[in-house]
N, C-alpha and C positions, 0 to 999 in steps of 0.2 A: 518675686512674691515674698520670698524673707526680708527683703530688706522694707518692704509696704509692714510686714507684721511688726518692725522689729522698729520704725520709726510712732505706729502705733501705743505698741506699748509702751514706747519712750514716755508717749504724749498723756498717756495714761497714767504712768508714772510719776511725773513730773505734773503734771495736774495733781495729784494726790499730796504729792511732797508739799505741792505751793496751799495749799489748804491747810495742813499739818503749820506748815509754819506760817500765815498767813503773808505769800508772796503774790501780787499779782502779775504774768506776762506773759506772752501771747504764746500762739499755738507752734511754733517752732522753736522759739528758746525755751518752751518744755520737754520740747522732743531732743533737745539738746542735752538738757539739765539734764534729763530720763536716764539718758541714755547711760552718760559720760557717770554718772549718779549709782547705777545700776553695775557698772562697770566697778567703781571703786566699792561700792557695799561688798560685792562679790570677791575680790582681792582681797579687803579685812576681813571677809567673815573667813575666808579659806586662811590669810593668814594668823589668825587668831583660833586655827583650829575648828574653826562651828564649821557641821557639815548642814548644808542646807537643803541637799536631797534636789530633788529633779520637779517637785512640787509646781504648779502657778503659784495657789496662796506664799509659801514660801519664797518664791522666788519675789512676789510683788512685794511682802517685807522686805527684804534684803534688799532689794532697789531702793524704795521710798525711805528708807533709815538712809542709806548710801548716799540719796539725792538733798536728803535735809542735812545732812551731815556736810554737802557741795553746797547749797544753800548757806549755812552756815559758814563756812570758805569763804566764799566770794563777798557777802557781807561784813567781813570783817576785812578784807580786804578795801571795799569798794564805797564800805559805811553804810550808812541804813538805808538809805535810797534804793537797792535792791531789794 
């Protein structure tokens, strides 16, 4: 059951980011993005001191800044095409 919420939220995520930045692609390389996105927002924000509390709304920031921020990564890696 965690891993159905947690592939969700990804998806949810990673849909939000690709709008933010306007990315379009499908429903599993968002859950990907989501995730792995969510994963690094959480990292800087802990390493950089911000506490972001146990929150949803907080926590869906700190993912989707984290995911645009992997958006941004792979872009620049991979050129505009992404």
């Amino acid at each position: 059951m965690n891993l159905l919420i947690t592939i969700l939220v990804g998806a949810l995520i990673g849909w939000l980011a690709g709008i933010f930045m306007k990315s379009a692609h499908g429903f599993w390389l968002s859950c990907i993005l989501g995730i792995v996105g969510s994963a690094i927002g959480g990292w800087l924000a802990s390493a950089l001191g911000i506490h972001i509390g146990s929150g949803l709304i907080s926590s869906l920031i700190v993912g989707v800044a984290g995911t645009c921020l992997l958006i941004v990564i792979v872009r620049a890696v991979m050129g505009k095409k992404f």
